[in-house]
Structures are given as C-alpha cells and as structure tokens.
C-alpha positions as CSV (number, residue, x, y, z in Angstrom):
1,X,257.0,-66.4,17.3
2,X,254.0,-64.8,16.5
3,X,251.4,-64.8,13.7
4,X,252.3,-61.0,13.9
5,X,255.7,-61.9,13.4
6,X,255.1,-63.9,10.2
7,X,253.2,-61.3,8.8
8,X,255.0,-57.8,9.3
9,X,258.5,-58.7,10.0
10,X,260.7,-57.9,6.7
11,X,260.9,-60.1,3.6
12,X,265.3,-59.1,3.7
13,X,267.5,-61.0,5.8
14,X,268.6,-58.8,8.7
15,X,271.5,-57.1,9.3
16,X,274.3,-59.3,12.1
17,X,275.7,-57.7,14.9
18,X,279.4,-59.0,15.3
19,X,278.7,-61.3,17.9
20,X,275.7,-62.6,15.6
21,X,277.9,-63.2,12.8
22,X,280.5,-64.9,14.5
23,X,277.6,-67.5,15.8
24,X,276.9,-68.0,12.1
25,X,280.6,-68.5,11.6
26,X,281.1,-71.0,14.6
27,X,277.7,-73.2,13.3
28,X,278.9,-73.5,9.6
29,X,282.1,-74.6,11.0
30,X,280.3,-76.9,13.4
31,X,278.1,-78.6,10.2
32,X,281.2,-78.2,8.0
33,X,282.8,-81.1,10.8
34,X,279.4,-82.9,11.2
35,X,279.6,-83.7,7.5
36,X,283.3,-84.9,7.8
37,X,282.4,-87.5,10.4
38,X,279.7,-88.6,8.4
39,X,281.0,-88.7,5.6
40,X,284.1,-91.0,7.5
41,X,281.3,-93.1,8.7
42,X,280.1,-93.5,5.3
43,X,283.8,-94.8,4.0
44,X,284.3,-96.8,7.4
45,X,281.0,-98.9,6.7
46,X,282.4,-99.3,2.9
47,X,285.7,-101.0,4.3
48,X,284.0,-103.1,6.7
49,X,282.1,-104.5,4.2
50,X,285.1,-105.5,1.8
51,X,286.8,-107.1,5.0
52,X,289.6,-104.4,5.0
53,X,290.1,-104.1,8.7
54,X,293.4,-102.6,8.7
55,X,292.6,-99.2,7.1
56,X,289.4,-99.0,8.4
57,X,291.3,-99.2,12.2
58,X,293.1,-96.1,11.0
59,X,290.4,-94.4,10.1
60,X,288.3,-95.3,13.0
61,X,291.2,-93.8,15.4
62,X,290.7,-90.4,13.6
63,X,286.7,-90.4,14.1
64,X,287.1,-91.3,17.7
65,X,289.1,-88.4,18.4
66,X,286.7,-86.2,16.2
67,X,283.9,-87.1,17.9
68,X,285.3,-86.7,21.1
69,X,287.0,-82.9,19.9
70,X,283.6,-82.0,18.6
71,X,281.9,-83.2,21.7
72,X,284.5,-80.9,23.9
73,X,284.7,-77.7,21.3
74,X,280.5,-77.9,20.8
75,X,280.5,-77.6,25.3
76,X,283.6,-75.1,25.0
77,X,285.8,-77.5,26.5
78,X,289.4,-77.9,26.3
79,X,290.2,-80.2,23.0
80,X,292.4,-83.2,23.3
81,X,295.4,-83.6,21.9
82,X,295.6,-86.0,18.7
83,X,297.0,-89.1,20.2
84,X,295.9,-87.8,23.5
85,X,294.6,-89.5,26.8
86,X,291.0,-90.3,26.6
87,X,290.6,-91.8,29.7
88,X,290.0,-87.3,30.8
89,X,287.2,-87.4,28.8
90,X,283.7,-86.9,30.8
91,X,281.2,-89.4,29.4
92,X,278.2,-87.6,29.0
93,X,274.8,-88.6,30.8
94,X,272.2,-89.8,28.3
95,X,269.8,-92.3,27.4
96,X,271.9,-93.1,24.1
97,X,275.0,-95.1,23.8
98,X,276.7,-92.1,22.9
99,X,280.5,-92.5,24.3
100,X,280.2,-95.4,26.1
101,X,282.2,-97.1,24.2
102,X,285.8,-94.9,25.4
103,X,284.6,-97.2,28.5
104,X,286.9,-99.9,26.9
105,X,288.1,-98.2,24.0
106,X,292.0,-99.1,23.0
107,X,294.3,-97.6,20.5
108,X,294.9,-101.3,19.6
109,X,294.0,-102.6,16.1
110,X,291.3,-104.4,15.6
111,X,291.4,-107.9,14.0
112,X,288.3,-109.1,15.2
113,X,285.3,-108.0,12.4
114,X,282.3,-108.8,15.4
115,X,284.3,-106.4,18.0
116,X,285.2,-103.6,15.4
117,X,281.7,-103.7,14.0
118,X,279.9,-102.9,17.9
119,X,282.6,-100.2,17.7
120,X,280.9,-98.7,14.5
121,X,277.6,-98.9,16.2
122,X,278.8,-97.2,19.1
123,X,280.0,-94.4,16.6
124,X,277.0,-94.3,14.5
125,X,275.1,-93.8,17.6
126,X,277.3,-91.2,19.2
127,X,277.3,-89.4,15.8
128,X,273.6,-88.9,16.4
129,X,273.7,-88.1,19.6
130,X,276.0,-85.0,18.2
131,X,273.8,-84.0,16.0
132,X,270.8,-84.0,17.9
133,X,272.9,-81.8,20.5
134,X,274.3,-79.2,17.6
135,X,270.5,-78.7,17.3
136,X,269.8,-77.9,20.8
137,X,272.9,-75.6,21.0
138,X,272.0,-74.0,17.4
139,X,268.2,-73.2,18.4
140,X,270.1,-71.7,22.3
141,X,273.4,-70.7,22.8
142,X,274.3,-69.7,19.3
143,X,270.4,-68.5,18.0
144,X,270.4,-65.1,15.8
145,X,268.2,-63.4,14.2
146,X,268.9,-64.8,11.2
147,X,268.0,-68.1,12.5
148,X,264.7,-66.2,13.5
149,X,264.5,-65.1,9.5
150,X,264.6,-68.2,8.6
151,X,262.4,-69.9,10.6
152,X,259.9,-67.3,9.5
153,X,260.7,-67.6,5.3
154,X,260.1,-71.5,6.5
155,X,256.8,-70.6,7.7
156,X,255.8,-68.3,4.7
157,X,257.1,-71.1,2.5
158,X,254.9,-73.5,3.9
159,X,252.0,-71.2,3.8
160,X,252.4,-69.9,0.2
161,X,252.6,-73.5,-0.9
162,X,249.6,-74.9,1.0
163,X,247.7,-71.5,-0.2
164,X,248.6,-72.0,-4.1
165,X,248.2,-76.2,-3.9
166,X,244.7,-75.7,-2.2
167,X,244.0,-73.2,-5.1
168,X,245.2,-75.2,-7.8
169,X,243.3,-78.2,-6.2
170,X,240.1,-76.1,-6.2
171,X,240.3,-75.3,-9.5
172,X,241.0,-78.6,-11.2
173,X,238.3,-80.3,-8.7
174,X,235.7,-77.5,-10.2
175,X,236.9,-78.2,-13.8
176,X,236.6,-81.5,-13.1
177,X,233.3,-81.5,-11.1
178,X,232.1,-78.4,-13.2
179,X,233.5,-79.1,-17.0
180,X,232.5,-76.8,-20.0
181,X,230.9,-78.2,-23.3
182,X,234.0,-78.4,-25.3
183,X,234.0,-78.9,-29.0
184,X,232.8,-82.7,-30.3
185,X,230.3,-84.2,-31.7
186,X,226.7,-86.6,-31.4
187,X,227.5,-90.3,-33.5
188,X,225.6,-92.3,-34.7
189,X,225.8,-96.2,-35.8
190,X,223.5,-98.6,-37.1
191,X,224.0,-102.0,-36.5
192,X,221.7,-104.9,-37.5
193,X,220.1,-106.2,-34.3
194,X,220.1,-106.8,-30.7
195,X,222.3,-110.4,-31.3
196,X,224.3,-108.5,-33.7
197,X,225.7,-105.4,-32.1
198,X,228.5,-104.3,-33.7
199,X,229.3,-101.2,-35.6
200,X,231.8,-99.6,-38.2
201,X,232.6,-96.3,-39.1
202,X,230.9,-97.0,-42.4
203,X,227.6,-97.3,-41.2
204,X,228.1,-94.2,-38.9
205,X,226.9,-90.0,-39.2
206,X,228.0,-87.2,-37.0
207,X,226.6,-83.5,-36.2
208,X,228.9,-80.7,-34.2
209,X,227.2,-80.1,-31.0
210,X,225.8,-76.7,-30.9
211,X,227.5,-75.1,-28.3
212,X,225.5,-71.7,-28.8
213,X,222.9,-73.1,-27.2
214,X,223.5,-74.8,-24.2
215,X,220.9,-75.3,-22.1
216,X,218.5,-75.2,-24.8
217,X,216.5,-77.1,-27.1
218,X,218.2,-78.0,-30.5
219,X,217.0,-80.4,-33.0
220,X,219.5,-82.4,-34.9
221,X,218.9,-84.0,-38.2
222,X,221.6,-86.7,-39.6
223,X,221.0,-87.5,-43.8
224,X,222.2,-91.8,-43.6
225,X,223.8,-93.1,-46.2
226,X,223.6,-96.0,-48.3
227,X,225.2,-98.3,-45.8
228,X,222.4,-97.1,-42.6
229,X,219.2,-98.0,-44.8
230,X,218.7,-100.9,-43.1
231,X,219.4,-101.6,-39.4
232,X,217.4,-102.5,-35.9
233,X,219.4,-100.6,-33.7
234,X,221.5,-97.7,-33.2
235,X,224.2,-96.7,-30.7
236,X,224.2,-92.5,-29.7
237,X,227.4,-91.6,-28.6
238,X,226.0,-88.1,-27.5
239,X,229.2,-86.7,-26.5
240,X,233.2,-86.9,-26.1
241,X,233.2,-85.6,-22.4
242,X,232.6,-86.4,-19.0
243,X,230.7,-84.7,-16.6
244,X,227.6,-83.3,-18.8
245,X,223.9,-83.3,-18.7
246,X,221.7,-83.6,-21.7
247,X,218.1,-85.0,-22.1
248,X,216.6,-86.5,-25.4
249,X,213.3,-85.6,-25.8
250,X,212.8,-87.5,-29.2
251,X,214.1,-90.0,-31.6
252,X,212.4,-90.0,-35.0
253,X,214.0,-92.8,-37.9
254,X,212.1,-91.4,-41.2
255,X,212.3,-92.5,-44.7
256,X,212.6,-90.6,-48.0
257,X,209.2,-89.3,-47.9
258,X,209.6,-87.8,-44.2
259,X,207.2,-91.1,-42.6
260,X,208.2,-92.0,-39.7
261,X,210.0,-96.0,-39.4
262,X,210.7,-95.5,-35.6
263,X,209.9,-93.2,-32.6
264,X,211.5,-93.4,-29.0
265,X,210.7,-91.0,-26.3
266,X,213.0,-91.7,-23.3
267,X,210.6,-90.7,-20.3
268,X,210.9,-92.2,-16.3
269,X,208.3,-94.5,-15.9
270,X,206.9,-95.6,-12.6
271,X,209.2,-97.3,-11.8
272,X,211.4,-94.6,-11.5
273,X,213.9,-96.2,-14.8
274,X,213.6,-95.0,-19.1
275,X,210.4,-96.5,-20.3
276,X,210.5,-99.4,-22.2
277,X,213.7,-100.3,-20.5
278,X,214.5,-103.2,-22.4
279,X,214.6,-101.4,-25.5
280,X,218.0,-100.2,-23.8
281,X,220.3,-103.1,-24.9
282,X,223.4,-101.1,-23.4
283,X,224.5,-98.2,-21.6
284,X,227.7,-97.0,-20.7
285,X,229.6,-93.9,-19.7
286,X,225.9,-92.6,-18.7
287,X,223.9,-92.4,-15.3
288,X,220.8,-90.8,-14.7
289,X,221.1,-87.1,-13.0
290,X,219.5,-86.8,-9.9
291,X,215.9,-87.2,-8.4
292,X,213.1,-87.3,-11.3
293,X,209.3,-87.9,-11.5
294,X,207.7,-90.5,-13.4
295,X,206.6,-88.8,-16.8
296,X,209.2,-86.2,-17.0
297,X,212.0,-86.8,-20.0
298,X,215.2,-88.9,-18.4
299,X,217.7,-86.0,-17.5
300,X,221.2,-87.8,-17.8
301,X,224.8,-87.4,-17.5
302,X,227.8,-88.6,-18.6
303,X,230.3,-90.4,-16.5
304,X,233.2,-91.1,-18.6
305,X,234.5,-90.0,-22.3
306,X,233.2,-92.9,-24.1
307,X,229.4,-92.9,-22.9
308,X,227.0,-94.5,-25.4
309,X,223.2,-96.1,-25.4
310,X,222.2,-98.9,-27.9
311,X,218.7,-99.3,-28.5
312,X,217.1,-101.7,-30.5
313,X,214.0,-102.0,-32.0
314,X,211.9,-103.8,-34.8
315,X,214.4,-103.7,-38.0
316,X,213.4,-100.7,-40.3
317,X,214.1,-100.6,-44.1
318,X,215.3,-97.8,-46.5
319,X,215.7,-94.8,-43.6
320,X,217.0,-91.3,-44.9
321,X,216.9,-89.2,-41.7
322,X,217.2,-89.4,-38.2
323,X,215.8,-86.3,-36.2
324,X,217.3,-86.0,-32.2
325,X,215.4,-83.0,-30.3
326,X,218.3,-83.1,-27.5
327,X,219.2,-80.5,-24.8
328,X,222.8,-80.1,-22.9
329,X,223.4,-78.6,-19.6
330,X,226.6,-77.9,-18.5
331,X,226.6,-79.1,-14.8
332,X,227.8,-75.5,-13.1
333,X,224.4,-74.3,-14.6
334,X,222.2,-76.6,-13.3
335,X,218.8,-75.9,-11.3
336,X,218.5,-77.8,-8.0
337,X,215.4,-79.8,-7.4
C-alpha cells in the first residue's frame, strides 16, 4: 500500500467480483464460528467454576470437535464426522499447545476437576492459535479488495484523527499559553497591618479593567469608603485570569484634599527583585516576566486565577482615593527582549 493509494483511491467501497464476495461470505461465516467457540469457552469456564463437571463434559465434547472442524474447514480439509475418529486428525506443527491435547484426548467424562481444567487450557490455547491462523488466511488466501478498502478507511481514520487532535491540541495550548484579556476586574482590600492581614469584602473597591486599551497606559482611581479610611496595607488582586502581563507604574493613597498618605513605585533594583522588597508581605498567583534591568518598572505576569500582592506600609488615616497607573499586555502581543 501506497501513500498514493491512501490518497486517490475512492472514498466508496468497491464493487465484488463473485469470487470476492464469496471470500466475504466464507470469512463472516468463519468469525460467525470463532465467536461460538468463544463464547462456549466463556460458559465452560462458568461451569468449572460452580463445580458442575457433568455438563461442562458435554459441552467440552462439542468444542473439541468444533475446534478440530474449524481447524480442517479453515485448511479445506475433509470435516469429521460428529462423534467421529480423532485419532485422523493431523496435529499441526507449532510452537503453541494448539491440539496437543487430542494426543490423549478420550470421549470419557471427566470427574477429575485438575485433569478437565489442563483440558480447558489446552482449548483456550488452541482457540488462539485459530484465531491467529483466520488472520493469516484472511490477509492471503481469502484477501479482497474490500479488505484493501478497509485497510485504507483505517488509515484515513487514523490520520483525520491525529490531524484534528493535533489541531485541537494546538489551539487550546495557544489559548492557554496565549489567553485574551477577558472581562474582570482590579480589587482592592485594606487590611490593618502586616500582623493583621486579613480582609473582607467590606473594606474592599473594584474598577472594570479597561479592555480598550490593552497594552496601554490607563490610570485607575477607586473612591474608599468609610470602612478603608484607615488601614496599613492593601492586597491588589489585579486580575481574574492566568497567563497576563501588566506593570504598575504607580500607587498613590490620597486623602480628601488630594495629599498624598502613601506612594509605591514597584521598580527592579540591583538586585534584580521589586525595590523595597520587604514592603511585599505576600505574593501569589504572580511571577515576574522575563529578563529586566535594574530601574525599569517590574513587568509581571500572572500565574494562576487568584494572583494577589499585599504590601504594607506605615498605617495611613482618613484616605479617600487610591490612584493605580497600570498597563496590561496580553502575552500573544508581547515584544521580545
């Protein structure tokens, strides 16, 4: 078989000749038979196990002569007669136990459950010695050219499916190495200090990222309430989504009047982590992105769905504003270094 073969020869299953079609005939009848012996097999096992020896030796006297019949019509030899003489039965040569039981096989019953089940291994084996020859004989003696269809539709099966599961791969590894800003949005909490981290949504604001300007600059500015007046830290949650790049050039904490309580600028210092790195009481979800140069703003991106940074600082009273100068780059559109 050719490549050429895969790829020109008809998509329709071809037309038999007579002798073709009684090949197909002869095999179907052939794997109608294989399934009857296994399927005696099958029940023979079941009696054995519920120690009923008597009907299993019945049963076992038809599969012998089956296997045997099977053996002689799949050669185009002369069948034997149910109830017939054995002993003109050519064992065949191989490397299997197929047959060799007929050796010392008697019409006799059976009482002894060790003897009867080395005869249902002998069997088992000789059954797949059967099959194993059908498929020799199918794939020569009785090969058509619908065989020779089918083994190309096989072929184009296998392709197809490799083609559209590589495809499908590609595109959910991009998606997934590649994602696009979806819709969420930056939080914000306050929480009293660096020994008392936790947060509630009560003390907590939210924006809508701007997603019309990705890749840009865009300045964010959250009016607190009440309950955020007072704190000495805050936890960004900058995004919902994995797989994103975004750099904060500036965090500002002003009061009513528009002073200024708190500024952080998150820069790489010399050595090569955020400045002031112990301001950073937590990070998670978020990694730096790539190679950067002490002095330039800390590109980062976001590892998981949950990614957060707490930062404290000294505890600042009556705040009205935050202001976040922030940037996101979706990672398909970044600029190698």
């Amino acid at each position: 078989m050719t490549f050429k073969d895969i790829l020109l020869s008809k998509w329709k299953s071809p037309n038999l000749s007579p002798e073709e079609t009684q090949f197909e005939a002869e095999k179907k009848e052939k794997k109608h038979k294989l399934n009857q012996m296994e399927s005696r097999l099958e029940t023979l096992e079941i009696l054995i196990s519920n120690d009923k020896l008597e009907d299993a030796n019945i049963l076992m006297k038809y599969l012998v002569y089956d296997l045997v019949n099977y053996y002689q019509s799949l050669k185009g030899n002369k069948q034997i007669p149910w109830d017939g003489d054995l002993s003109t039965f050519v064992i065949p040569e191989s490397k299997t136990k197929a047959f060799q039981f007929l050796s010392t096989y008697t019409k006799e019953e059976i009482t002894d459950e060790s003897k009867f089940n080395d005869l249902f291994e002998f069997c088992l084996s000789t059954y797949d010695f059967l099959v194993k020859e059908s498929k020799t004989e199918f794939k020569s003696k009785w090969f058509t050219s619908l065989d020779h269809f089918k083994s190309i539709r096989k072929i184009r099966i296998i392709f197809i499916t490799s083609v559209l599961s590589l495809t499908l791969f590609g595109v959910f590894y991009y998606q997934y190495k590649f994602p696009v800003m979806k819709d969420q949005s930056i939080k914000l909490y306050s929480f009293a200090d660096k020994d008392h981290p936790q947060t509630s949504e009560s003390a907590m604001v939210s924006l809508p990222v701007s997603k019309q300007k990705i890749g840009e600059w865009n300045e964010y500015e959250f009016t607190l309430p009440e309950t955020m007046a007072k704190f000495g830290g805050i936890r960004i949650d900058p995004l919902e989504q994995r797989g994103i790049h975004f750099v904060l050039d500036e965090f500002q904490i002003l009061d009513g009047k528009g002073k200024s309580l708190y500024t952080k600028k998150i820069v790489v210092s010399q050595n090569l982590l955020p400045e002031d790195y112990q301001d950073f009481l937590k990070i998670t979800d978020i990694k730096t992105a790539g190679k950067q140069q002490p002095g330039e703003l800390v590109e980062m991106v976001t590892t998981g769905r949950d990614p957060q940074i707490l930062l404290v600082f000294p505890q600042v009273e009556g705040a009205k504003t935050i202001k976040m100068k922030m940037k996101y780059i979706e990672a398909h559109k970044l600029k190698k270094k």
